[in-house]
Biotite code that builds the C-alpha atoms (Angstrom):
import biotite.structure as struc

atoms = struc.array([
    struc.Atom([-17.450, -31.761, -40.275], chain_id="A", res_id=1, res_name="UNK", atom_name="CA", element="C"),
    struc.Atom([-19.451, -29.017, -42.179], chain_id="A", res_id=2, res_name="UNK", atom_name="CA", element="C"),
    struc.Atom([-18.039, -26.301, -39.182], chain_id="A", res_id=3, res_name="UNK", atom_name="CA", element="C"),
    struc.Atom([-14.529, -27.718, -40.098], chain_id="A", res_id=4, res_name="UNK", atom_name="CA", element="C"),
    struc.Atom([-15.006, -26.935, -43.482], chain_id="A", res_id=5, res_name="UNK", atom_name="CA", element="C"),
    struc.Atom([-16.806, -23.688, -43.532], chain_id="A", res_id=6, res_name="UNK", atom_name="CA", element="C"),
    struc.Atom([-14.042, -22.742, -41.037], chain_id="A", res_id=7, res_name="UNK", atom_name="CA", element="C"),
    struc.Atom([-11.093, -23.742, -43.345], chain_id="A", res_id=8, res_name="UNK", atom_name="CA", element="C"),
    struc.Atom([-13.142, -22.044, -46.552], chain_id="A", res_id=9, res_name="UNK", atom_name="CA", element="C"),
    struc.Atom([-12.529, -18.873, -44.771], chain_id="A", res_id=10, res_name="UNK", atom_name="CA", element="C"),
    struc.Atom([-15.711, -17.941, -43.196], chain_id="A", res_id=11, res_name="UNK", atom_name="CA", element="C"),
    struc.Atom([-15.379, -16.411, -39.705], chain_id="A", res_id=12, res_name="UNK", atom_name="CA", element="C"),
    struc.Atom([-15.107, -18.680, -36.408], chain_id="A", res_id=13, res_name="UNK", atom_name="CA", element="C"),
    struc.Atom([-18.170, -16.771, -35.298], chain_id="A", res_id=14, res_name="UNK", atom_name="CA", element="C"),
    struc.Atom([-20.063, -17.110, -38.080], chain_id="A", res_id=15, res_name="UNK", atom_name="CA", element="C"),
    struc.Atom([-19.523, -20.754, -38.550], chain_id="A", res_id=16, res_name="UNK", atom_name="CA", element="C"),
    struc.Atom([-20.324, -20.936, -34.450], chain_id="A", res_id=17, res_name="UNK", atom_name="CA", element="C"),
    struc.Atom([-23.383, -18.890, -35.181], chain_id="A", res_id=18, res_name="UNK", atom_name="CA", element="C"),
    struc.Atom([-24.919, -21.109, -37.760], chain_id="A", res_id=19, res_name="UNK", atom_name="CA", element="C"),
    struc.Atom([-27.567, -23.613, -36.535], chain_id="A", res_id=20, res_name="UNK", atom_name="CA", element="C"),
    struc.Atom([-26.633, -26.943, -36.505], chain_id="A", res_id=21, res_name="UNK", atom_name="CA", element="C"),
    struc.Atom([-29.796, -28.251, -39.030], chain_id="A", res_id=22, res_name="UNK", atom_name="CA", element="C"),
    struc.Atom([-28.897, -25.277, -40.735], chain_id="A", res_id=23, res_name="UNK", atom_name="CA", element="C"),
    struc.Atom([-25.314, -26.394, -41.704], chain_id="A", res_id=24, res_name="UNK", atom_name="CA", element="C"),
    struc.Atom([-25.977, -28.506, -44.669], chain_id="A", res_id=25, res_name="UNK", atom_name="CA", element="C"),
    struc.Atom([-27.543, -25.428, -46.381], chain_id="A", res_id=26, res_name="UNK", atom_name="CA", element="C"),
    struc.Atom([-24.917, -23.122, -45.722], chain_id="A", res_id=27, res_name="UNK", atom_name="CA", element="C"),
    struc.Atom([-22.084, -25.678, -46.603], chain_id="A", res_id=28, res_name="UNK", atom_name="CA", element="C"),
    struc.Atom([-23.575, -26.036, -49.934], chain_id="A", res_id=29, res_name="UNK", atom_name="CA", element="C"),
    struc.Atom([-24.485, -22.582, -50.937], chain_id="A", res_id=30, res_name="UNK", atom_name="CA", element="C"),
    struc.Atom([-20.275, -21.884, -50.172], chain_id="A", res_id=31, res_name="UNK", atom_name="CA", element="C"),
    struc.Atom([-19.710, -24.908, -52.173], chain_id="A", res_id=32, res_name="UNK", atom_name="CA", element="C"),
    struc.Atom([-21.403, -22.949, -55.103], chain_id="A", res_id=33, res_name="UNK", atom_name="CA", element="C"),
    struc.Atom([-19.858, -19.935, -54.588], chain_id="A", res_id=34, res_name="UNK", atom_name="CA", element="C"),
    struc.Atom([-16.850, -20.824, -54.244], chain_id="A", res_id=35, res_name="UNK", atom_name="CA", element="C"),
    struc.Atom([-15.927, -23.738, -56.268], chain_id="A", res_id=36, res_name="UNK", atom_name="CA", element="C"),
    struc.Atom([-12.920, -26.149, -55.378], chain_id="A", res_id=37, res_name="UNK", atom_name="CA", element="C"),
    struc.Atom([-12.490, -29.599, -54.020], chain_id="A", res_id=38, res_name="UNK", atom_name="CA", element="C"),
    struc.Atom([-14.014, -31.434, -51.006], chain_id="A", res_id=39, res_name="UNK", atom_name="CA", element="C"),
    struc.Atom([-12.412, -34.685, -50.455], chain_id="A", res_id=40, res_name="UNK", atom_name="CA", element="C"),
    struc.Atom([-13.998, -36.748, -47.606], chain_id="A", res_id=41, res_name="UNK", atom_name="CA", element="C"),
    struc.Atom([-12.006, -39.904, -46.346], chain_id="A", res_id=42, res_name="UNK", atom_name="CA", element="C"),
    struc.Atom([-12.582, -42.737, -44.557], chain_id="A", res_id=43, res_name="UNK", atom_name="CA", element="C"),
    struc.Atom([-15.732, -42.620, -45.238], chain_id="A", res_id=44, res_name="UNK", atom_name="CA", element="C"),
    struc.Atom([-16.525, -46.061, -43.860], chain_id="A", res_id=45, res_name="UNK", atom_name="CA", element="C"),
    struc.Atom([-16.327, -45.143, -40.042], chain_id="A", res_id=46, res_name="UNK", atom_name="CA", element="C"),
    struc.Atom([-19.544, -42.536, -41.163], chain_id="A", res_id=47, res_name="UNK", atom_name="CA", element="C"),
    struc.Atom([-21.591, -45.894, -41.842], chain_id="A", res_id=48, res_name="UNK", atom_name="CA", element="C"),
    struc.Atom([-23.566, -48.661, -39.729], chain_id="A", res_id=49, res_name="UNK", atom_name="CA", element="C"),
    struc.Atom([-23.577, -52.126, -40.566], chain_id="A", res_id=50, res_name="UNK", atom_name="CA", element="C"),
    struc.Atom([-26.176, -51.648, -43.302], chain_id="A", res_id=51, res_name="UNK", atom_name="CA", element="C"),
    struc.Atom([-23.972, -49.083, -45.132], chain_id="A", res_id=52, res_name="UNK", atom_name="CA", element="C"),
    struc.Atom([-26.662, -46.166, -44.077], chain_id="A", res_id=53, res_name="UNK", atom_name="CA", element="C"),
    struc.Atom([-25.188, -43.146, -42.486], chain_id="A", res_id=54, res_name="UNK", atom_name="CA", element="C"),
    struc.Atom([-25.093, -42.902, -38.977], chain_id="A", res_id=55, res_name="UNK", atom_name="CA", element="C"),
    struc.Atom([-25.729, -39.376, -38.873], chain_id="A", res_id=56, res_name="UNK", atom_name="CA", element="C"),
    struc.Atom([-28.443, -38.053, -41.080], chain_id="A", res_id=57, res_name="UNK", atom_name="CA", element="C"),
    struc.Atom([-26.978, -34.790, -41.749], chain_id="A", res_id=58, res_name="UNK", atom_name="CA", element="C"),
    struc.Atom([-24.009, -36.516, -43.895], chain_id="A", res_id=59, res_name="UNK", atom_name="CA", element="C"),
    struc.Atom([-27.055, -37.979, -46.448], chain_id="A", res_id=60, res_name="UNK", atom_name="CA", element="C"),
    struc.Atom([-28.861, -34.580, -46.228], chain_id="A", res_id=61, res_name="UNK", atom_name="CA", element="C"),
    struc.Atom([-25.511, -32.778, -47.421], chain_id="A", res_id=62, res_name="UNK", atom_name="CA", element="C"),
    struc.Atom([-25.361, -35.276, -50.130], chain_id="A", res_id=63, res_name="UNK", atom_name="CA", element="C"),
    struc.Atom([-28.182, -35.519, -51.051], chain_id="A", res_id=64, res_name="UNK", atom_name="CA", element="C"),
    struc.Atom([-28.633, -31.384, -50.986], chain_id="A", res_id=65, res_name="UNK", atom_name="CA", element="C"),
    struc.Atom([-25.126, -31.281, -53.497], chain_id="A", res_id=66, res_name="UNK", atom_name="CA", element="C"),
    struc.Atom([-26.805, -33.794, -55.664], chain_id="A", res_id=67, res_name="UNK", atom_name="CA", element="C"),
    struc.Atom([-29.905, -31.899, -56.332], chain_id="A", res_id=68, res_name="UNK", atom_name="CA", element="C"),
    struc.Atom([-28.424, -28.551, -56.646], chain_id="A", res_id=69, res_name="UNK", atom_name="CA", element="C"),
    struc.Atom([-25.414, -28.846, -59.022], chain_id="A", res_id=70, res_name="UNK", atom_name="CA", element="C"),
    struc.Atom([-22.733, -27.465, -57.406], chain_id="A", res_id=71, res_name="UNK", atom_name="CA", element="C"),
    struc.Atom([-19.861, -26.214, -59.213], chain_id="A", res_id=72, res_name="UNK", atom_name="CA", element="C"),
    struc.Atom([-17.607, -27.936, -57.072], chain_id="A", res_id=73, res_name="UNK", atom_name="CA", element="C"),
    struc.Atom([-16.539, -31.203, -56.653], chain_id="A", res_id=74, res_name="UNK", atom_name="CA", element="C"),
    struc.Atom([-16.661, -33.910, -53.840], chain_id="A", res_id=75, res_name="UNK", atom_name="CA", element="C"),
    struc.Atom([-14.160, -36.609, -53.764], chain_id="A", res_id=76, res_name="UNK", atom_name="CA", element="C"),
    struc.Atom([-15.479, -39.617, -50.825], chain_id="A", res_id=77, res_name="UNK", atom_name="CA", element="C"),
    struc.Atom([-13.219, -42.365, -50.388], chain_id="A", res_id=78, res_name="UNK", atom_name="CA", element="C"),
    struc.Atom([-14.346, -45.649, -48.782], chain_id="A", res_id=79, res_name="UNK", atom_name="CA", element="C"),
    struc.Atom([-13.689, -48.836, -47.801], chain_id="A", res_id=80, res_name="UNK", atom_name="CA", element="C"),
    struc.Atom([-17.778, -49.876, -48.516], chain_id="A", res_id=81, res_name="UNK", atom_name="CA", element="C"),
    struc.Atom([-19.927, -47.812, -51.048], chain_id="A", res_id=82, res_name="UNK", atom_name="CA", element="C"),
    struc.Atom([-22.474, -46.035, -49.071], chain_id="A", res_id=83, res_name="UNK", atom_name="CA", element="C"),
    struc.Atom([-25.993, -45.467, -50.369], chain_id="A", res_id=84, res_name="UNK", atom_name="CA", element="C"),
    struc.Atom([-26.585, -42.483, -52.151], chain_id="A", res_id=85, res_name="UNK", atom_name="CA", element="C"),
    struc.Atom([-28.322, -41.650, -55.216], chain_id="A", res_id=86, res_name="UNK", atom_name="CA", element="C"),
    struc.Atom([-27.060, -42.704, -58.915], chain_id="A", res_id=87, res_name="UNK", atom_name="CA", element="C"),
    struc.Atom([-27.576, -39.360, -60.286], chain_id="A", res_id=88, res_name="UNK", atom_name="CA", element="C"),
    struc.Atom([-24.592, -37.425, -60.756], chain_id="A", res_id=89, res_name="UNK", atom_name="CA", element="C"),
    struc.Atom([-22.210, -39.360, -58.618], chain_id="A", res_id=90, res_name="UNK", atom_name="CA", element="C"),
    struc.Atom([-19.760, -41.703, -60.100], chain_id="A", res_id=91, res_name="UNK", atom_name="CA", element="C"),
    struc.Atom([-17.803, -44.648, -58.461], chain_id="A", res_id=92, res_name="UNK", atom_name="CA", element="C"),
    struc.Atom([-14.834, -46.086, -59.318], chain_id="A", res_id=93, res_name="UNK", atom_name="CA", element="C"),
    struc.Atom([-13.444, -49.449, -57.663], chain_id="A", res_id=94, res_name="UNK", atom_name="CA", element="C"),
    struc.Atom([-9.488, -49.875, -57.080], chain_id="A", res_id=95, res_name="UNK", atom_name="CA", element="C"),
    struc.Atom([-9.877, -53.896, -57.464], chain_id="A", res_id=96, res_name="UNK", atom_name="CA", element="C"),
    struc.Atom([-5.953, -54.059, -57.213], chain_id="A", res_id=97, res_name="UNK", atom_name="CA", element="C"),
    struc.Atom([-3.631, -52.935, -54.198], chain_id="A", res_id=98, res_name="UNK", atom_name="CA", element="C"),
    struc.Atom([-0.223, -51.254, -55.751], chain_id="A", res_id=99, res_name="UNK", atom_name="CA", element="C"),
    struc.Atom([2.575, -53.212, -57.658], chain_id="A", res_id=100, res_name="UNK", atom_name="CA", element="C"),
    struc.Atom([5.587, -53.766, -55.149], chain_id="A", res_id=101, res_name="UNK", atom_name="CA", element="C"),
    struc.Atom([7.619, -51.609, -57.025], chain_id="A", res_id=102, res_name="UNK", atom_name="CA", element="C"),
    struc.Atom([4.838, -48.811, -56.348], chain_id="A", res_id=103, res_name="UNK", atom_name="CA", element="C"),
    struc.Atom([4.807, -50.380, -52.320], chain_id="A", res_id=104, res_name="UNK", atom_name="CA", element="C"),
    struc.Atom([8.453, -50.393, -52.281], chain_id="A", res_id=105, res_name="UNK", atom_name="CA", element="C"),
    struc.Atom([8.239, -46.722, -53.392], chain_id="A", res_id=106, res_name="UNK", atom_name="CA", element="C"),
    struc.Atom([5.877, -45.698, -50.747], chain_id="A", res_id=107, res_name="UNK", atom_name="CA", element="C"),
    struc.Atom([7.547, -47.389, -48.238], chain_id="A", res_id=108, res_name="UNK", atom_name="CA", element="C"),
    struc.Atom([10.843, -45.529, -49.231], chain_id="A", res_id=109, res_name="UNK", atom_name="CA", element="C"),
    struc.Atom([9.355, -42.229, -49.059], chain_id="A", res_id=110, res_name="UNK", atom_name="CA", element="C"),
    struc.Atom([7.246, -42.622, -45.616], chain_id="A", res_id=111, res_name="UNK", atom_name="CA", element="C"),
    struc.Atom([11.153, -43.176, -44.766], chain_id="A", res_id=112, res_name="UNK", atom_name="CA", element="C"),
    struc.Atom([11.711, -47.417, -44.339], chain_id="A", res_id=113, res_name="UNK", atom_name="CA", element="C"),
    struc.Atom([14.606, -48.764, -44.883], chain_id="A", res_id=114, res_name="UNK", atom_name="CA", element="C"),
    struc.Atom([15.544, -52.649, -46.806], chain_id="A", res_id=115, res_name="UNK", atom_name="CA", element="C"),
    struc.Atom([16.698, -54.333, -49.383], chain_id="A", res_id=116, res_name="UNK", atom_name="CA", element="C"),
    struc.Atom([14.585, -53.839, -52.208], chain_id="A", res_id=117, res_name="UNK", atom_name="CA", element="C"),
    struc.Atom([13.441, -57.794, -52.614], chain_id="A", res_id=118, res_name="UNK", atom_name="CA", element="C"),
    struc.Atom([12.425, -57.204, -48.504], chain_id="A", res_id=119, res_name="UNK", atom_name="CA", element="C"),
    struc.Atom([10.213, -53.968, -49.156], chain_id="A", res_id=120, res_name="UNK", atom_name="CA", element="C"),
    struc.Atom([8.492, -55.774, -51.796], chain_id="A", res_id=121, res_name="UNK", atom_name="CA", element="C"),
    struc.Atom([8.228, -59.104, -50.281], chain_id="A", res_id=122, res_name="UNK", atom_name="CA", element="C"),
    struc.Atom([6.296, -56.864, -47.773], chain_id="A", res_id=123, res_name="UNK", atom_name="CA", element="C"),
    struc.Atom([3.944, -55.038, -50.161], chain_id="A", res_id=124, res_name="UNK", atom_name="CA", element="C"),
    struc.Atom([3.138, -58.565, -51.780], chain_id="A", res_id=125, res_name="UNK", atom_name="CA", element="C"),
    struc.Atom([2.042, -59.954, -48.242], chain_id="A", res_id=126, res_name="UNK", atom_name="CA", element="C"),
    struc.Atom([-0.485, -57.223, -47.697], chain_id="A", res_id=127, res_name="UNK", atom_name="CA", element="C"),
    struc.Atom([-1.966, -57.555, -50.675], chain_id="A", res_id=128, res_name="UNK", atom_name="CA", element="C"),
    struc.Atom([-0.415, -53.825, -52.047], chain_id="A", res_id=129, res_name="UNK", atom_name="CA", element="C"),
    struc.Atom([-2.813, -52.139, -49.674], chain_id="A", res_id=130, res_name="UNK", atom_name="CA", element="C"),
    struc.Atom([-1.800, -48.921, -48.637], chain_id="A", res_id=131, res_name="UNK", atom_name="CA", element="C"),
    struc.Atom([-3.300, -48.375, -45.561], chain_id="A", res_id=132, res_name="UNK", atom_name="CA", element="C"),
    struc.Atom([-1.567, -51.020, -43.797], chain_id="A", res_id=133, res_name="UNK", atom_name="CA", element="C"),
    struc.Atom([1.700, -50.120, -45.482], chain_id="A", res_id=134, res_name="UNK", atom_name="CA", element="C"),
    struc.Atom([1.410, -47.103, -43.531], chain_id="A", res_id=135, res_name="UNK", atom_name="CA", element="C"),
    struc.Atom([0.636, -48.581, -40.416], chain_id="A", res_id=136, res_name="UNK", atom_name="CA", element="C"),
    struc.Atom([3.398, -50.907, -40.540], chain_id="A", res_id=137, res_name="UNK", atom_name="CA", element="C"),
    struc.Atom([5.713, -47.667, -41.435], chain_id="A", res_id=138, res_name="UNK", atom_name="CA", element="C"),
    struc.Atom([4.201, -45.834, -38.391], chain_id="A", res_id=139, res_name="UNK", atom_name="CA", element="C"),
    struc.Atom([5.271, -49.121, -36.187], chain_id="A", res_id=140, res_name="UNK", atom_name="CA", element="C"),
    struc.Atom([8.479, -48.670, -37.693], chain_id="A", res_id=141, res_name="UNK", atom_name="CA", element="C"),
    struc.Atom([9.083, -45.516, -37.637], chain_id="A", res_id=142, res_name="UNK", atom_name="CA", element="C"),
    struc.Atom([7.754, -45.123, -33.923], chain_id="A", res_id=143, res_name="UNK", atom_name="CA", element="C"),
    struc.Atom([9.486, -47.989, -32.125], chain_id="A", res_id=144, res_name="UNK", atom_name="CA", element="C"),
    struc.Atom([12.983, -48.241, -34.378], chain_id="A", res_id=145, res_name="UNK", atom_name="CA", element="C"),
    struc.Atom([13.820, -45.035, -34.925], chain_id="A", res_id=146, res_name="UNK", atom_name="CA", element="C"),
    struc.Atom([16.753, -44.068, -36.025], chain_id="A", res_id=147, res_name="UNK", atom_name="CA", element="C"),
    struc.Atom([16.931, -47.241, -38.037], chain_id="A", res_id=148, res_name="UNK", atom_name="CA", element="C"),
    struc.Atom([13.520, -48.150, -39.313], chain_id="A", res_id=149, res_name="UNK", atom_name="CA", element="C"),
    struc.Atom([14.505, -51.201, -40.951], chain_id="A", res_id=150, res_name="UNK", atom_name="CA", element="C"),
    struc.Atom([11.987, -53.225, -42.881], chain_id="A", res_id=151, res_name="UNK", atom_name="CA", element="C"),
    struc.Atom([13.915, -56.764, -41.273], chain_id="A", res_id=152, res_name="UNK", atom_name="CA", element="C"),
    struc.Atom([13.348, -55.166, -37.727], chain_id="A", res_id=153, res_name="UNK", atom_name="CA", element="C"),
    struc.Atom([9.101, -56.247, -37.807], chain_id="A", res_id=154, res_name="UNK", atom_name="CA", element="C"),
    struc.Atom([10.187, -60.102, -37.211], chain_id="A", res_id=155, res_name="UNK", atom_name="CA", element="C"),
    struc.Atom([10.894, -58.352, -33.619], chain_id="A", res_id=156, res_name="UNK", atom_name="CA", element="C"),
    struc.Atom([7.084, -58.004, -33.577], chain_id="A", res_id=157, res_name="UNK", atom_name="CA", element="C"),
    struc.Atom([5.872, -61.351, -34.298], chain_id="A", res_id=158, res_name="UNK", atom_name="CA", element="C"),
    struc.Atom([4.039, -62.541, -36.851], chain_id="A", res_id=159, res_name="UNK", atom_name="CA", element="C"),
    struc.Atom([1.730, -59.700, -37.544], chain_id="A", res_id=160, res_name="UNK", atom_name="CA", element="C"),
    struc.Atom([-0.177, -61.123, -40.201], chain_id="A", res_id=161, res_name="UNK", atom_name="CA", element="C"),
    struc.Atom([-1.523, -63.860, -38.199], chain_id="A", res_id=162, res_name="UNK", atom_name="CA", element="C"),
    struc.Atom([-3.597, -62.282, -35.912], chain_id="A", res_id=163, res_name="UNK", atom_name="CA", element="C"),
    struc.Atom([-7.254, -62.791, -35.377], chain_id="A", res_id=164, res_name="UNK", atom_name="CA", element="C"),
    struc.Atom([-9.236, -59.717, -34.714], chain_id="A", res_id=165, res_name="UNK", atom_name="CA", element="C"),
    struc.Atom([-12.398, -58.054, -35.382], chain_id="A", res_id=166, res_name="UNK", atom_name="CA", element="C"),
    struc.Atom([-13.691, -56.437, -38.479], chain_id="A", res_id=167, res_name="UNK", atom_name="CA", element="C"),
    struc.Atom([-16.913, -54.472, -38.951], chain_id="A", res_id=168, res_name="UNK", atom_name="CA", element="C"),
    struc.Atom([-18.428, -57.003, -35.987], chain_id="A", res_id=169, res_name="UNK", atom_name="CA", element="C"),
    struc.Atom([-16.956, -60.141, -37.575], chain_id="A", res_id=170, res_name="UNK", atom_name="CA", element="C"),
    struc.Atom([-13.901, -62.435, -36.406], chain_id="A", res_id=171, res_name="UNK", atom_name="CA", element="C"),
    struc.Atom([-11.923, -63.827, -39.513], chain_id="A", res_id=172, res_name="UNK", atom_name="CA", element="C"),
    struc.Atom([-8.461, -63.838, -39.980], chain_id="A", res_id=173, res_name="UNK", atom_name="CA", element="C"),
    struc.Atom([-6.275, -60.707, -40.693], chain_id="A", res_id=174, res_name="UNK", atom_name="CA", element="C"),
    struc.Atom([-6.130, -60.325, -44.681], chain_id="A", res_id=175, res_name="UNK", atom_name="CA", element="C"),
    struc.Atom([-5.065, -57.844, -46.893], chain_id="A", res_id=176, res_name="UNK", atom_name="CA", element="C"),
    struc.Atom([-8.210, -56.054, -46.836], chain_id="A", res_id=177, res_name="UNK", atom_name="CA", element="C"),
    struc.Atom([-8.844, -55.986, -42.538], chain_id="A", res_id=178, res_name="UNK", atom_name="CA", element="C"),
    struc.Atom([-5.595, -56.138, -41.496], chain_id="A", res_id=179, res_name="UNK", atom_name="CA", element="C"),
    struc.Atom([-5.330, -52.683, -40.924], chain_id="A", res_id=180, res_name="UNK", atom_name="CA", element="C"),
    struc.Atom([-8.309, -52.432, -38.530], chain_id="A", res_id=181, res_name="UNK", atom_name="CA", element="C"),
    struc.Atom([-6.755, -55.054, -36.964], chain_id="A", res_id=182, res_name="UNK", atom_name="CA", element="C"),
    struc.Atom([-3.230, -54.127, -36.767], chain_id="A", res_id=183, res_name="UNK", atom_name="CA", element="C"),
    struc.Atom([-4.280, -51.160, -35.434], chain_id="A", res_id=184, res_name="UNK", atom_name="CA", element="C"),
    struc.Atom([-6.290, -52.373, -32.493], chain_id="A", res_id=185, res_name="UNK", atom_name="CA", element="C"),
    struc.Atom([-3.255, -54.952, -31.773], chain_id="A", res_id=186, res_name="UNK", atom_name="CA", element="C"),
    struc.Atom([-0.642, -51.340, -31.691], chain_id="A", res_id=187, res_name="UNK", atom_name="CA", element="C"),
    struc.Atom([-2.617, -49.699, -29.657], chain_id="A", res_id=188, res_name="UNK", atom_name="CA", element="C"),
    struc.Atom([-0.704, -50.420, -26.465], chain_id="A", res_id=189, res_name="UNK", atom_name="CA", element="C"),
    struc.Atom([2.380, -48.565, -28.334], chain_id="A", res_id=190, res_name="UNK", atom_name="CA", element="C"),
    struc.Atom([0.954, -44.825, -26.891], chain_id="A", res_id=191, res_name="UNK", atom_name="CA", element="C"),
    struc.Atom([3.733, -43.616, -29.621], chain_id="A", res_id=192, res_name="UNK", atom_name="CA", element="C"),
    struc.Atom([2.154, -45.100, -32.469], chain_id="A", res_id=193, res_name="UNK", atom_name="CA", element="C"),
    struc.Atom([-1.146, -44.623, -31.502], chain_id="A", res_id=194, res_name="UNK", atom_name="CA", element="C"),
    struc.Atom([-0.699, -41.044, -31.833], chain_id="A", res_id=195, res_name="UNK", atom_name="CA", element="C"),
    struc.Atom([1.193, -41.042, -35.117], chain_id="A", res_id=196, res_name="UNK", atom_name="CA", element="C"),
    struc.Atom([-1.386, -43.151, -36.613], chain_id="A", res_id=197, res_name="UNK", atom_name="CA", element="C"),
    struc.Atom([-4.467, -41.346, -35.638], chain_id="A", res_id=198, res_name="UNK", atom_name="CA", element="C"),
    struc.Atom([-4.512, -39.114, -38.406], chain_id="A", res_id=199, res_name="UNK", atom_name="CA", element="C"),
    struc.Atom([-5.133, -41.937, -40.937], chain_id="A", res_id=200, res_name="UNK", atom_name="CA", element="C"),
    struc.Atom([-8.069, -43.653, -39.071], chain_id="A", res_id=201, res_name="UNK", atom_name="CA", element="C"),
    struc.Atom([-9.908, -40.180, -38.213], chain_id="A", res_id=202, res_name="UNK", atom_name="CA", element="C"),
    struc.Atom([-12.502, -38.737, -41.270], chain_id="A", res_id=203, res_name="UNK", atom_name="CA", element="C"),
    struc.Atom([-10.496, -36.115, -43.074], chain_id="A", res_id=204, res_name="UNK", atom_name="CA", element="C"),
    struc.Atom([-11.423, -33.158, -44.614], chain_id="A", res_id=205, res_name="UNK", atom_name="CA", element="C"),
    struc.Atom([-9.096, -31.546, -47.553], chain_id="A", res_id=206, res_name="UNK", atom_name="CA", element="C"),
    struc.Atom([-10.366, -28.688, -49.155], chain_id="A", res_id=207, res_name="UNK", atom_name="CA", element="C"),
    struc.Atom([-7.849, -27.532, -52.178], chain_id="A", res_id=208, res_name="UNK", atom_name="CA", element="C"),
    struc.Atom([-9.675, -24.409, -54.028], chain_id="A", res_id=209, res_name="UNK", atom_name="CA", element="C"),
    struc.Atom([-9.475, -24.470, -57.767], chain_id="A", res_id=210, res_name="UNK", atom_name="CA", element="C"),
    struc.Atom([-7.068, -21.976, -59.310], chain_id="A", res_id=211, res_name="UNK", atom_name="CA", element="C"),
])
């Protein structure tokens, strides 16, 4: 991740090749306070183990280096389970509500799905208003009806929110809040989707600089 970074910062493919890897957590902060802007980290989750520990210890010794030195910039993580880091300085804030279905409906209008409006929120309201799986569902959409990704067209798939499947090593039934780690092991098969979806289940790294 930190090469990623320092690459899209602007520092030099060589130079960012150059740099050791235990020596990556010192230059990514340094940049970070020289040149303040945004870091946002997503998807945090698939960084953890089971105890919600990192599983690489250069993510907590980044952290834990930005903590201590007061960096002028700022670090957005998002997460589906609060990792452990220090108090100090960091601030967490828990979205105990998915979106209205007005605000699903919405999203599901501009990823480009089509419906009545009573069937795009009927839809939001089944999943709980969680976005991730709105966007899978779009992607399945999208993928396997285009031209005419119709909301109505997923009864051709079953009933999707029945499925049993694994989550974080547990089986339970598919709810709002797993059904997108599930939905997305049942897709896999549909190569099209897969690859359209991969960019919301991968770690992403956004840097915006600060004008």
């Amino acid at each position: 991740m930190a090469r990623r970074v320092l690459a899209a910062w602007g520092m030099a493919a060589e130079q960012v090749q150059a740099i050791p890897e235990l020596n990556l957590s010192d230059v990514l902060v340094r940049q970070l306070q020289e040149q303040p802007g945004l870091l946002v980290i997503d998807n945090v989750e698939s960084l953890l183990n089971q105890a919600g520990k990192w599983q690489n210890p250069l993510y907590q010794q980044f952290l834990q280096q930005w903590i201590e030195v007061g960096a002028q910039s700022k670090l957005l993580l998002t997460s589906r389970e609060r990792p452990i880091l220090e108090a100090r300085r960091t601030r967490w804030y828990s979205l105990k509500q998915g979106l209205s279905a007005a605000e699903g409906a919405a999203l599901l209008r501009d990823l480009g799905i089509w419906g009545e409006a009573a069937e795009l929120e009927a839809l939001v309201n089944q999943v709980g208003g969680y976005p991730l799986s709105l966007m899978l569902v779009a992607g399945l959409l999208l993928a396997e009806e285009e031209p005419d990704p119709q909301v109505c067209y997923l009864s051709r798939y079953g009933n999707l929110f029945q499925i049993r499947g694994l989550h974080r090593g547990e089986t339970k039934p598919a709810s709002s809040r797993c059904l997108a780690g599930v939905l997305l092991a049942f897709l896999q098969s549909f190569s099209t989707f897969w690859l359209k979806s991969v960019c919301f289940v991968e770690p992403l790294m956004l840097r915006l600089r600060q004008h």
